[in-house]
TORKOL-4160 file (C-alpha; in steps of 0.2 Angstrom, whole numbers, padded with zeros to 4 digits, m for minus):
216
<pt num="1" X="0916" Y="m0490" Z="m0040"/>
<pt num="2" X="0910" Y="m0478" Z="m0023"/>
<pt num="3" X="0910" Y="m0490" Z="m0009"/>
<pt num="4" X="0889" Y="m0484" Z="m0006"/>
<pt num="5" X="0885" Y="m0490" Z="m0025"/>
<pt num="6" X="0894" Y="m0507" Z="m0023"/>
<pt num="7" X="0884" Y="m0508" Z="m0006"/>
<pt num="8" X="0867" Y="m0506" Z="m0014"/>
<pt num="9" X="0871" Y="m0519" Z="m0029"/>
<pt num="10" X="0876" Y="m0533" Z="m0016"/>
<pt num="11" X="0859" Y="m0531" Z="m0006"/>
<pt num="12" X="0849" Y="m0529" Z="m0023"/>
<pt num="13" X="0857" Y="m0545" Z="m0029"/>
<pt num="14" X="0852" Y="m0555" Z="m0013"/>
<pt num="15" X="0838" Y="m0550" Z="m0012"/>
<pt num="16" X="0836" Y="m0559" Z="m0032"/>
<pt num="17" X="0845" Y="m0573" Z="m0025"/>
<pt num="18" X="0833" Y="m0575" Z="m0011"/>
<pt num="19" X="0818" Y="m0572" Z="m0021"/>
<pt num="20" X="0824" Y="m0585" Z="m0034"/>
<pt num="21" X="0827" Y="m0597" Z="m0021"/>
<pt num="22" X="0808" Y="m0594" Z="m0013"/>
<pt num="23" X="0802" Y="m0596" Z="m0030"/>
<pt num="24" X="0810" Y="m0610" Z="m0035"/>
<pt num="25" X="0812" Y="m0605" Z="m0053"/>
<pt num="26" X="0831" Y="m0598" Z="m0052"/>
<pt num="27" X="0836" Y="m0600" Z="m0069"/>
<pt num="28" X="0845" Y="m0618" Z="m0070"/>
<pt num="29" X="0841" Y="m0624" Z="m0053"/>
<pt num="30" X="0837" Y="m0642" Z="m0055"/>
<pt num="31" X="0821" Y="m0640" Z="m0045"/>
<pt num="32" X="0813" Y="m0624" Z="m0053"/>
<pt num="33" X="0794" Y="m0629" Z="m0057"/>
<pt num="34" X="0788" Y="m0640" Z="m0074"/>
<pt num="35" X="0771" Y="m0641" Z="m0078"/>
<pt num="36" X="0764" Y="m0656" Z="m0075"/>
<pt num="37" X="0768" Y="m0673" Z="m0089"/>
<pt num="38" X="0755" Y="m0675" Z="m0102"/>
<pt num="39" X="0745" Y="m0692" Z="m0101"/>
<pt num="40" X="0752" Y="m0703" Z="m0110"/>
<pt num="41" X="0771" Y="m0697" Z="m0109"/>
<pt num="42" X="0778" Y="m0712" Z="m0105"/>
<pt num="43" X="0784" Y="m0708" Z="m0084"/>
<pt num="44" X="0782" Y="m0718" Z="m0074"/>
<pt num="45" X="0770" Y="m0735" Z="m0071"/>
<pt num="46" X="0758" Y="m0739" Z="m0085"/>
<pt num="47" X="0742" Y="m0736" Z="m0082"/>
<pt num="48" X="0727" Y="m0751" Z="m0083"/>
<pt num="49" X="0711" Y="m0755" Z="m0088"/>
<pt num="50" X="0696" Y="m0751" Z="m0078"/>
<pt num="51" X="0691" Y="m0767" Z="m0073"/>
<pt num="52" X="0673" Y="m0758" Z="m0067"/>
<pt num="53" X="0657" Y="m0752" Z="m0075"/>
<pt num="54" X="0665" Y="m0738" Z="m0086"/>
<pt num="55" X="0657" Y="m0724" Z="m0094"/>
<pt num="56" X="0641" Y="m0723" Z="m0085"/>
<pt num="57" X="0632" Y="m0716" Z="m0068"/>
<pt num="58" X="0638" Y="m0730" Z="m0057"/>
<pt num="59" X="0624" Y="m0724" Z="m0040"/>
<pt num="60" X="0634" Y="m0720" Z="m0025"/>
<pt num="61" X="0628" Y="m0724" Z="m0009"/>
<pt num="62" X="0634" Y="m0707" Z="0000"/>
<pt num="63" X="0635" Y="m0716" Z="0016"/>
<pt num="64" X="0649" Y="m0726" Z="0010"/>
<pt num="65" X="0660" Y="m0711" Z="0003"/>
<pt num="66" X="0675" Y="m0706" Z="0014"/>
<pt num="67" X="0682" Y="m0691" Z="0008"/>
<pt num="68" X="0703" Y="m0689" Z="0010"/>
<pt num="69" X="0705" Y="m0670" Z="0000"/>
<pt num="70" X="0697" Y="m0660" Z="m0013"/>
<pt num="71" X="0699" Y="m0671" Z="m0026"/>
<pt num="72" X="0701" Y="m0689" Z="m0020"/>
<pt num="73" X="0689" Y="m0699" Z="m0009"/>
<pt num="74" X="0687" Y="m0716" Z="m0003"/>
<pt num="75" X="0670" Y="m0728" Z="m0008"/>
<pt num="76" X="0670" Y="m0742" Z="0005"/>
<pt num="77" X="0658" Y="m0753" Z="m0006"/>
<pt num="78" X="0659" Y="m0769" Z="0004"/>
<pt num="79" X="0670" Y="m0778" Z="0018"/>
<pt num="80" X="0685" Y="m0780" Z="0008"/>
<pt num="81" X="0680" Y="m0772" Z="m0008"/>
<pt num="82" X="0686" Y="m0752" Z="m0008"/>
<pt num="83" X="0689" Y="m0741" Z="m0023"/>
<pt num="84" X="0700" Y="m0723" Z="m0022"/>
<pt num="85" X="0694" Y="m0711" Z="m0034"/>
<pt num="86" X="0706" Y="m0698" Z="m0040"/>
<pt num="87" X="0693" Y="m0686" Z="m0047"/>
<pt num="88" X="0695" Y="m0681" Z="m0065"/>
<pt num="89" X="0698" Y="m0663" Z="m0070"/>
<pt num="90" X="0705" Y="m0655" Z="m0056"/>
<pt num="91" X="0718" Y="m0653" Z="m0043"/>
<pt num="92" X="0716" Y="m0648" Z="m0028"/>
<pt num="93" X="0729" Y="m0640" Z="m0013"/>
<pt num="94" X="0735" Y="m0652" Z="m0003"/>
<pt num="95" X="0733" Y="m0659" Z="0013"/>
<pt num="96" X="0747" Y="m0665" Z="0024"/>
<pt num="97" X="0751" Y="m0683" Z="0018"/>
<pt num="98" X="0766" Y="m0689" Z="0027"/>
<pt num="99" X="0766" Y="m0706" Z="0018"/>
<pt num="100" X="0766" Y="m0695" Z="0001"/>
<pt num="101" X="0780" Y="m0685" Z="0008"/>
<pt num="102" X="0767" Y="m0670" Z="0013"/>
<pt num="103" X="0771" Y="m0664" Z="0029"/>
<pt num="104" X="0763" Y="m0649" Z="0029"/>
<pt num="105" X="0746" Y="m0643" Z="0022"/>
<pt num="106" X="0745" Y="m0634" Z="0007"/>
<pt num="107" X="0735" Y="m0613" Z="0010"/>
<pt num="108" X="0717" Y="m0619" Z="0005"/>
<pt num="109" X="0721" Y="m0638" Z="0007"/>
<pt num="110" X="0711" Y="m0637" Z="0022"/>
<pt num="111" X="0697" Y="m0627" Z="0015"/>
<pt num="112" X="0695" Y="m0636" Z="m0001"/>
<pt num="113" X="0692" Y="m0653" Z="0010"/>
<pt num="114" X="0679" Y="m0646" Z="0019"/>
<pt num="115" X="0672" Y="m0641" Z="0002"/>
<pt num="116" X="0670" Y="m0660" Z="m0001"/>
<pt num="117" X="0665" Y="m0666" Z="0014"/>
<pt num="118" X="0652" Y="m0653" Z="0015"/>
<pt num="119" X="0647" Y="m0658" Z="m0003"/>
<pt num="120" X="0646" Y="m0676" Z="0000"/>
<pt num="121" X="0637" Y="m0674" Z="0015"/>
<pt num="122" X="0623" Y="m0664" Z="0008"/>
<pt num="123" X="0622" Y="m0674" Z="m0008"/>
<pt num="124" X="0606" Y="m0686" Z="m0008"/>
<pt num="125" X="0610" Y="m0694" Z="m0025"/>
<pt num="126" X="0628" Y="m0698" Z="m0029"/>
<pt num="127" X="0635" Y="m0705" Z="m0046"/>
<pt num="128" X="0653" Y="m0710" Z="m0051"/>
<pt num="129" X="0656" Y="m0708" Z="m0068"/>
<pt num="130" X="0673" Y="m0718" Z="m0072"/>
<pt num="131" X="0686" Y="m0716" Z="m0084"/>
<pt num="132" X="0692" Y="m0730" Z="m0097"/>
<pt num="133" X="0708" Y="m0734" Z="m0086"/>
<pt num="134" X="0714" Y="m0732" Z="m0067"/>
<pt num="135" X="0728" Y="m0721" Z="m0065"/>
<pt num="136" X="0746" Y="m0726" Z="m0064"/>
<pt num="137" X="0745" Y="m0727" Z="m0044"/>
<pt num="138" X="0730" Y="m0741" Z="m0047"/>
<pt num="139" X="0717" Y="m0727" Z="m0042"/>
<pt num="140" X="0698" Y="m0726" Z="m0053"/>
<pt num="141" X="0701" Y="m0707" Z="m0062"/>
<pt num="142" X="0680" Y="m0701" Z="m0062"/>
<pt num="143" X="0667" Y="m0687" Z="m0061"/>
<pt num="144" X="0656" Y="m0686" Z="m0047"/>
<pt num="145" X="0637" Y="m0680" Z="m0050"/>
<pt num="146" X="0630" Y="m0673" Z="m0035"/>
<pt num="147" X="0610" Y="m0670" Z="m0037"/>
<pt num="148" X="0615" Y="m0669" Z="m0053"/>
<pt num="149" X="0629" Y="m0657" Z="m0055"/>
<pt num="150" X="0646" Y="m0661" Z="m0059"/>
<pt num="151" X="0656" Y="m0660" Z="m0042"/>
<pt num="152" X="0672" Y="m0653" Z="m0051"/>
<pt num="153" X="0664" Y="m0638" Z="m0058"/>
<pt num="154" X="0656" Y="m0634" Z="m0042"/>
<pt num="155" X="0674" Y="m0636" Z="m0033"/>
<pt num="156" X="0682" Y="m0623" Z="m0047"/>
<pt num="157" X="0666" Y="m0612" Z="m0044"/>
<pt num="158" X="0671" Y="m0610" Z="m0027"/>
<pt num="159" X="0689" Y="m0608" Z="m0031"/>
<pt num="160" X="0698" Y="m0622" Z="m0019"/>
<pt num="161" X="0704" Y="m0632" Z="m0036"/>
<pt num="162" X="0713" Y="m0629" Z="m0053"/>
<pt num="163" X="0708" Y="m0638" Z="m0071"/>
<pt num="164" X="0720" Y="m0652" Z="m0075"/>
<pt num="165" X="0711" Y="m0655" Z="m0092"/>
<pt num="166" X="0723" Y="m0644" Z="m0102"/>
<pt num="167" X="0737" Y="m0654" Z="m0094"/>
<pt num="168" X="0729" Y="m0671" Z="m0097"/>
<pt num="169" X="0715" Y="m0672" Z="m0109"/>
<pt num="170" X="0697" Y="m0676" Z="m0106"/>
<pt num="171" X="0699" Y="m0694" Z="m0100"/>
<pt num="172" X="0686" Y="m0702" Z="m0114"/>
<pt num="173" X="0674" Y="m0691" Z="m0105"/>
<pt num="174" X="0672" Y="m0672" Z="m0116"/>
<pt num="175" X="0655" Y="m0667" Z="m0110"/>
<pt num="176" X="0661" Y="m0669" Z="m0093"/>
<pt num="177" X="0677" Y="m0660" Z="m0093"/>
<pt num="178" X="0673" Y="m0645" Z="m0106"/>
<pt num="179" X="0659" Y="m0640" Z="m0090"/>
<pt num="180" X="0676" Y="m0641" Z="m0081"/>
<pt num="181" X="0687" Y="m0629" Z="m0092"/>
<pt num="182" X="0670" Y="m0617" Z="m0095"/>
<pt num="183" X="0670" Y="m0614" Z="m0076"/>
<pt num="184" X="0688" Y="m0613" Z="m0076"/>
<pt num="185" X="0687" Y="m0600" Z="m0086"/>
<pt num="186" X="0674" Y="m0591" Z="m0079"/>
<pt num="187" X="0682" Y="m0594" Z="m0063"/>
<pt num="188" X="0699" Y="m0585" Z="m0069"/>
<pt num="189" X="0714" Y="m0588" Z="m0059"/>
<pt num="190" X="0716" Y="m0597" Z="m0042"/>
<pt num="191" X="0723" Y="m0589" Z="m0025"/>
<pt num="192" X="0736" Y="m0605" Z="m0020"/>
<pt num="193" X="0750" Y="m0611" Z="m0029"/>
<pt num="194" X="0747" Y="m0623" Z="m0040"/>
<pt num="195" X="0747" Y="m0639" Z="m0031"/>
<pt num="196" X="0759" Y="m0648" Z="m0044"/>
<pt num="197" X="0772" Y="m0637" Z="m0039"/>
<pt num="198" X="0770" Y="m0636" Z="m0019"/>
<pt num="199" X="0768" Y="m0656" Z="m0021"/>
<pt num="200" X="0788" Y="m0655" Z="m0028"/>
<pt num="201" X="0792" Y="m0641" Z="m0016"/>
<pt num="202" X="0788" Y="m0653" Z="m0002"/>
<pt num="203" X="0795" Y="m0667" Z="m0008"/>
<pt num="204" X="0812" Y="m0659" Z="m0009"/>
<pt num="205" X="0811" Y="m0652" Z="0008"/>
<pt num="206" X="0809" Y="m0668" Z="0014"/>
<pt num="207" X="0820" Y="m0678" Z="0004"/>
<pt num="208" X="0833" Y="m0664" Z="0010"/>
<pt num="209" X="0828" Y="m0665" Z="0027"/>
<pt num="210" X="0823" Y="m0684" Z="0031"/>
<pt num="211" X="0807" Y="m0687" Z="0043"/>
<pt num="212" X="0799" Y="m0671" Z="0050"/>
<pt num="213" X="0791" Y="m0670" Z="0068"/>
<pt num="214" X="0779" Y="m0662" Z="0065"/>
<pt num="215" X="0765" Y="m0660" Z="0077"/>
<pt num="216" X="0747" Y="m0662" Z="0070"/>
């Protein structure tokens, strides 16, 4: 083989090795990207009973709501007596979370929490819809109705979260989530990775690299 068209094969095939790599989807590499478990597939801790109204608009004082992303907040209801809410039906990029083994933000992490705050902020009537069951972290899974309008269709609307419906079902709560996967839909597909996959991503690097120092 001329030395010139062994040359070009080499590069052409780093350059398949490198863009495998940056993907993370080289065939059998144990780390290449899965969709998400389906409810109910058995990893990880159980999950439990909601032991709060369930079912029904809980009113929401929105001076007590402290948001943490996109998608999960913080209701600080008493001295003593706080609920995290993982919100039902969508994912939103990430925010550095060192404790989670997040030490970076996510592209749109940033932007889809402002998205929330800014939501919560302007919201004059706030209701918490809840699920049946926490999740398996101990966390209430809900919708949020902001002046009546379901906060995770107005999140997908505005393109800073993905639908995790088809993933893990409607949560007991159908009418809720199918205005979830109509604007989905409508909002066709999202300009981040999809925050399953960079939450791995992350994790890897920093199981591979032990704490980072990384300046906020």
């Amino acid at each position: 083989m001329p030395a010139r068209t062994f040359r070009g094969l080499a590069v052409v095939c780093s350059m398949l090795v490198v863009l495998g790599v940056a993907l993370g989807a080289w065939p059998g590499d144990p780390q290449a990207p899965s969709p998400p478990p389906a409810a109910g597939a058995g990893q990880g801790p159980a999950s439990k009973p909601q032991p709060r109204p369930q079912g029904q608009p809980v009113p929401v004082d929105p001076a007590l709501v402290q948001v943490d992303d996109g998608d999960t907040v913080l209701i600080r209801w008493a001295v003593g007596d706080e609920e995290t809410v993982r919100i039902l039906g969508i994912d939103s990029p990430e925010t550095r979370h060192d404790e989670h083994k997040i030490p970076f933000d996510q592209s749109f992490g940033l932007e889809a929490r402002a998205f929330a705050m800014g939501a919560f902020a302007t919201a004059t009537k706030v209701e918490l819809i809840r699920s049946a069951t926490l999740d398996p972290y101990g966390r209430t899974l809900g919708y949020f109705v902001l002046n009546d309008r379901n906060y995770s269709v107005l999140i997908v609307k505005a393109r800073l979260a993905e639908e995790t419906i088809t993933f893990y079902g409607d949560n007991g709560l159908p009418q809720l989530a199918a205005k979830v996967l109509e604007a989905a839909k409508a909002a066709g597909p999202m300009p981040f990775e999809p925050p399953h996959i960079y939450r791995k991503r992350m994790r890897t690097v920093s199981e591979a690299s032990g704490p980072l120092n990384v300046t906020p």
